[in-house]
N, C-alpha and C positions, 0 to 999 in steps of 0.2 A: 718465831715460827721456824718451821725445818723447810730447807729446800726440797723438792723433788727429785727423787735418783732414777736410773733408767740405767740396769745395766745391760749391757749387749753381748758380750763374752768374758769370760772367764773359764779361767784354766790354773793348775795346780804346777806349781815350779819343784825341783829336789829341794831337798830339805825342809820339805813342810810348809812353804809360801806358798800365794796365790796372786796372781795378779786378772786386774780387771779392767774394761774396758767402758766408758759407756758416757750418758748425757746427765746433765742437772738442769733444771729450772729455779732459776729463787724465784721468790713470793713475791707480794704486793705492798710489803709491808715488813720492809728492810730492817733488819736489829744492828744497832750500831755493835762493830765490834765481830761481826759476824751470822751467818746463819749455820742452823748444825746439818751437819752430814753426816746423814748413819749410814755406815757399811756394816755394820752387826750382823746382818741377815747373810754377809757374804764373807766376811773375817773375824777373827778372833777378837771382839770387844772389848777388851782392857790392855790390847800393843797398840803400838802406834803406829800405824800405816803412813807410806809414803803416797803421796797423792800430789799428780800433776795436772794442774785444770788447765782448759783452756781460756781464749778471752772472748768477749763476744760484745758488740754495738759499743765499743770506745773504751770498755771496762778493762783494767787488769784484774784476774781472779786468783787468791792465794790461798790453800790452803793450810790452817796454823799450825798442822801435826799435832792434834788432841788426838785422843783415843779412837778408835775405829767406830765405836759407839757417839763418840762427842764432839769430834775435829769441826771447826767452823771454816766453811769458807768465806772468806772478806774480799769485798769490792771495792776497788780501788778507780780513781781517774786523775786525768791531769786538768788540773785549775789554770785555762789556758790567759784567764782577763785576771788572775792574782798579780798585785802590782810588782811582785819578786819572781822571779824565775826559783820555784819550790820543788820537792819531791813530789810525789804522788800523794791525792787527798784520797780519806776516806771517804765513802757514800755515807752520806746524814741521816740518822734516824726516822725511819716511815717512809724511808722512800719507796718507789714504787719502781721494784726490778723485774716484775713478773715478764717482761719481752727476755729477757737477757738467757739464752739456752746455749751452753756449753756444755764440752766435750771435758773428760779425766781420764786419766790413765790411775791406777791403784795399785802397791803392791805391799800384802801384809802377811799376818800369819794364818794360815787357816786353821779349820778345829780341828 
């Protein structure tokens, strides 16, 4: 499923960029690997937008740099009873993110 976008401002840079401001919500029912983020409605659909999320309730949030139409954002945490001191684990399939509301910054091509 796709997360929820909520944009709050955006504004048009020289050279034909756009950057954008605003909140996401994921769902209830997490896809390993990521949820999609369309900015389509707001940037050029087939570049690759730079997108910087924020984190919210323990989560780190990354965006994978797919296309403006297709980019996932991925949830991450720290496995703090893993018996090794690890990197960061992915969130497991189905899970349930829907409290988790954070902020992005975006900056792509516009039409």
């Amino acid at each position: 499923m796709a997360l929820t976008v909520a944009v709050i401002t955006e504004a048009l840079l020289p050279g034909g960029a756009k950057i954008l401001r605003g909140t996401f919500t994921l769902d209830s029912n997490y896809v390993t690997g990521g949820e999609t983020m369309d900015l389509s409605d707001y940037l050029k659909s087939s570049v690759v937008p730079t997108v910087i999320c924020g984190n919210d309730g323990g989560y780190v949030l990354e965006h994978d740099q797919g296309t403006a139409a297709a980019g996932k954002v991925i949830a991450y945490y720290n496995d703090v009873n893993a018996s090794t001191n690890a990197a960061l684990v992915a969130v497991a399939q189905n899970a349930d993110l829907s409290a988790i509301n954070s902020t992005f910054v975006a900056v792509g091509q516009a039409y």
